[in-house]
N, C-alpha and C positions, 0 to 999 in steps of 0.2 A: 920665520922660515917654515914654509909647509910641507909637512913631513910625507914622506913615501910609503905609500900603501902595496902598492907593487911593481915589479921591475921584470921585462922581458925587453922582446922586440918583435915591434914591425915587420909582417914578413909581407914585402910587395912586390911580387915574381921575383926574379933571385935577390933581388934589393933586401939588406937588413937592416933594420932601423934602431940599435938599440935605444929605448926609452923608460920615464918612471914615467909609473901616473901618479898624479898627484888630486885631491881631493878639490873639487872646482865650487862645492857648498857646502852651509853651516847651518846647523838648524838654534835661531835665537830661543824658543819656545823657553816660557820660564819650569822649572824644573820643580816638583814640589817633593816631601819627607810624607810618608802614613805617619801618624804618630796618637799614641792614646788623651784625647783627648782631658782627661784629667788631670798628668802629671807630665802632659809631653814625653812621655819615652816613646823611644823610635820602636816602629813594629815589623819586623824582618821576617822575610820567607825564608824556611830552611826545607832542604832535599830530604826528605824524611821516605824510607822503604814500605810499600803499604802493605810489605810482609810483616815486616820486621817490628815497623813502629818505630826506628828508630833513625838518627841524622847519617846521613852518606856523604866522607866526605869526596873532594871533586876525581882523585886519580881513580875509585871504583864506579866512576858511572859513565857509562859508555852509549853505545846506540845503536836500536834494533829496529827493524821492518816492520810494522804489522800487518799482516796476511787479512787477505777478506774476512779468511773463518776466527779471525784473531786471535792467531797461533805468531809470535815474534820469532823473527832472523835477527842476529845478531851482527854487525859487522866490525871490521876492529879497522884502524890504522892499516894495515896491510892489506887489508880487502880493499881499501880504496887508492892506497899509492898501485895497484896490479891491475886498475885499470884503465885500459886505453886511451889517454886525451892528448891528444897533439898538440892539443894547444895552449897546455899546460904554462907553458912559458912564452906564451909567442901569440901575438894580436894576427891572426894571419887573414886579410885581406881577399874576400869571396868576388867582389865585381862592386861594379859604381850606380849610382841614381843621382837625378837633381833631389838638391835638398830640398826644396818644398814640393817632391812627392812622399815624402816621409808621412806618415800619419803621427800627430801628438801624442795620439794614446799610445803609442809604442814608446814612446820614451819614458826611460827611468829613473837613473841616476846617472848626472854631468860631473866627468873627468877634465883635469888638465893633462897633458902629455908634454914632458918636457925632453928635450935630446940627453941622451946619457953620454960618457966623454967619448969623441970620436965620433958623434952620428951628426954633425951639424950638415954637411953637405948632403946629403940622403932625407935628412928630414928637412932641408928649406926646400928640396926638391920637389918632395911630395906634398908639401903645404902649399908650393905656388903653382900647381899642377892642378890642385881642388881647388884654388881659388881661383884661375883662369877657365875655367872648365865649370865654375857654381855647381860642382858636384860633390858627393859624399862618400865617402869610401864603408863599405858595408863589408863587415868582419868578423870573428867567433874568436874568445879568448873563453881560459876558464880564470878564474877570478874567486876567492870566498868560496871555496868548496863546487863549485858548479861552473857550466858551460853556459853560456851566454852569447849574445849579438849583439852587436856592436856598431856605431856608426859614427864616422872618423871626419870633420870636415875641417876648413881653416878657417877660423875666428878674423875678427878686430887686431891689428897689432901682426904678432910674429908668433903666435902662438897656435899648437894643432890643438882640437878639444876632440873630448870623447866621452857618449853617451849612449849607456848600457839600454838595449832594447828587450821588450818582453819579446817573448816568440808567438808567434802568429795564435796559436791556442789558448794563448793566455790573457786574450781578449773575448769578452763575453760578444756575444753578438744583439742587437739592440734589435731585433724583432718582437715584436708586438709592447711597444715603448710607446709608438707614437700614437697620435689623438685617436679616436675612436669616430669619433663624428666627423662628416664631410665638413670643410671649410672652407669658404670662397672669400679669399682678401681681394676688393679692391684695388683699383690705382689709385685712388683718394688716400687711402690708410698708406700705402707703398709711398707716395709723395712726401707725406708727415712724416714719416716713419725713418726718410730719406731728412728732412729738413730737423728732426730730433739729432741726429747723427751729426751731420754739419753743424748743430748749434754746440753740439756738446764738444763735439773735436778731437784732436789727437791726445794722446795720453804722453807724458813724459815719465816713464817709470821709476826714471830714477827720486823722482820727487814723491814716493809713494813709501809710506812705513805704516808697519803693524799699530796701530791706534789702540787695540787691545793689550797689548804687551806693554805698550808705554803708559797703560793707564793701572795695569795690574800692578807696575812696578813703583808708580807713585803710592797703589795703595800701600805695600810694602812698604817703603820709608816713612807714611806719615806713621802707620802703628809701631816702626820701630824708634820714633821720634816722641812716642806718647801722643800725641795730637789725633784729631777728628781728622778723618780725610773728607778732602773735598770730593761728593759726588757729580759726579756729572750730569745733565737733564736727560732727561730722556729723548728718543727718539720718536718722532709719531709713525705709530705702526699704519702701515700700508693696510688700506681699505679693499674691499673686493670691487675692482671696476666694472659699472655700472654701463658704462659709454666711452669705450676704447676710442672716437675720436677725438673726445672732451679731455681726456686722460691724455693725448699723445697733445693735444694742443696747450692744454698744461705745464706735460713737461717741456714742452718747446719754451715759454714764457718763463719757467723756472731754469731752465739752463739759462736761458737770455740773459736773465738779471742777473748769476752766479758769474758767467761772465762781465757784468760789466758795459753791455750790449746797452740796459735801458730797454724800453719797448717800442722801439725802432724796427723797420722792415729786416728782415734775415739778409745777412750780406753772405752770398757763395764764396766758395774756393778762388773763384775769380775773379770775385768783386759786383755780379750781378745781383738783382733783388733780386732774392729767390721768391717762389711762387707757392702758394701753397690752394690745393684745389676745394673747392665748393666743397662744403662739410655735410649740408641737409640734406635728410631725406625723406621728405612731406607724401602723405598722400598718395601712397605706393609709386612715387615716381622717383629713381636710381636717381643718386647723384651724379656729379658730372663728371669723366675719367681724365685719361691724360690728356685727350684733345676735347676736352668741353670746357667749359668756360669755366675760368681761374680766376681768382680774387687773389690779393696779394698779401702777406701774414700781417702787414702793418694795420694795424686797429685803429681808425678816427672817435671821435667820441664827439657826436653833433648833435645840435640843441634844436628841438621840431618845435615850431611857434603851437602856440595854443588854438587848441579846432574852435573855430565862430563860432558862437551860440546860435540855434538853429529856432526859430521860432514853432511852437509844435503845431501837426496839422489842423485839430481840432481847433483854435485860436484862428489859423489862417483862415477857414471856413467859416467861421463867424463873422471874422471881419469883412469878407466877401458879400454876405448876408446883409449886411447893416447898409453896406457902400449899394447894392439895389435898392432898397428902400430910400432912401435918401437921393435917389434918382443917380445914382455913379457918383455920388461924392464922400467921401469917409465919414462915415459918422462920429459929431462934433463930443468930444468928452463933458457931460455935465457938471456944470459948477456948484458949489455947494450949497449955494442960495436956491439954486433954481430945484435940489432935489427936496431941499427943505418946505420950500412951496409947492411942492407935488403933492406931499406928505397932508400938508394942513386942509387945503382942496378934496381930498380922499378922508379924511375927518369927519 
């Protein structure tokens, strides 16, 4: 059973929703102890006064302001219940958007919303009102000490969700982030780039776990087992690419095989050979774009016969020489006898 973090209501023009929110995630991260390395005792932070020197315990410490000129205000329990939040108890509902105008980076932390007794008519109402509509209900509750935004949509199933947004300021602005030097991508790279994508495919998340955590956690059993754990091999570290089209046609070939493809032409979403464009670029002359000429990803591997031996020209110019002399007819190879008796004659 998942426990109630907090309980108000919906307020949707005069419509009230009572509901809990309920916590929508868990963080598995493994959790570790400081401890003194010598004799394992645990090593603990205590609240110590940097007046005083001494430990403070928790009902004397309270919380203060600090001023530019860092001069503290102090405020107490009373200073904060005296001030004004409407929304104190109550998810109250500002106006609607389509959900995929939301920006990612606003989102924070994912709530369940469950009906509290009596609100089941009122809440399937406004659940199947955002889901006919693919809209999101955008809201301000206070929550954990503070005021917050809020956005309300209808999930999978029968259930509302709700996820805390930062507020528009508390997004840094990504100016002067991006590359520094002018860059011109191709349609060649855009092609590959496209045919990487379709090689590698959709993701099925659910089929996806922490690999780190399941590996920290074996090392943990084998030392609490006394045994050597098994390490695992390394990974090979990624090199600095040299030739981003060699690299993208790479990964093309390596997703291929991870899939199971083999080194077969790329088969599309719809079953087409997909195409992949001319990669060279010789000779200061641009490769070929989206409408130049296309070669297909399938790779042949063809055997070129052996070039003729070419007889040299020097040879061929002699032989030509001999064949005038001999009135146009090849001059005859001499036999061994006959150079023999050239020899003795010349004696």
């Amino acid at each position: 059973m998942m426990r109630t973090i907090w309980k108000g209501a919906i307020s949707f023009g005069l419509v009230s929703i009572p509901v809990k929110v309920v916590g929508a995630t868990e963080n598995h991260s493994v959790s570790f102890r400081q401890v003194h390395t010598a004799d394992e005792g645990r090593i603990r932070y205590r609240k110590v006064c940097e007046l005083e020197g001494e430990e403070v315990p928790s009902e004397e410490i309270g919380k203060a302001y600090e001023a530019a000129d860092g001069s503290l205000v102090q405020l107490t329990d009373a200073d904060f219940a005296s001030l004004p939040l409407p929304t104190a108890r109550t998810i109250e509902i500002l106006g609607f958007l389509p959900v995929g105008s939301i920006d990612p980076y606003q989102l924070d932390r994912s709530y369940y919303l469950a009906p509290d007794t009596g609100a089941a008519k009122p809440y399937v109402l406004l659940r199947e009102a955002l889901r006919r509509g693919d809209r999101g209900a955008i809201a301000k509750l206070a929550m954990r000490g503070r005021e917050t935004l809020a956005l309300l949509r209808a999930l999978e199933g029968d259930v509302l969700g709700m996820h805390t947004l930062l507020w528009p300021d508390e997004i840094r602005p990504a100016a002067g982030l991006e590359p520094d030097e002018k860059v011109t991508v191709r349609d060649a790279e855009l092609d590959l780039a496209d045919t990487l994508m379709n090689s590698l495919g959709e993701v099925n998340l659910e089929e996806l776990h922490d690999e780190y955590r399941t590996a920290l956690e074996s090392l943990v059993r084998a030392k609490l087992a006394g045994r050597e754990p098994e390490m695992p091999g390394e990974r090979p570290a990624g090199g600095r690419v040299i030739d981003l089209m060699a690299a993208l046609e790479d990964s093309v070939r390596t997703a291929r095989e991870s899939r199971g493809e083999g080194a077969g032409a790329e088969t599309g979403a719809e079953g087409e050979e997909a195409t992949v464009t001319s990669l060279e670029r010789q000779n200061g002359k641009p490769a070929a774009g989206a409408g130049g000429r296309r070669k297909t990803a399938k790779k042949t591997e063809t055997k070129t016969a052996p070039a003729r031996r070419k007889r040299p020209a020097a040879k061929k110019e002699a032989g030509r020489k001999e064949e005038r002399k001999e009135g146009g007819k090849p001059a005859r190879k001499k036999t061994a006898a006959e150079k023999s008796g050239g020899r003795k004659r010349a004696s």
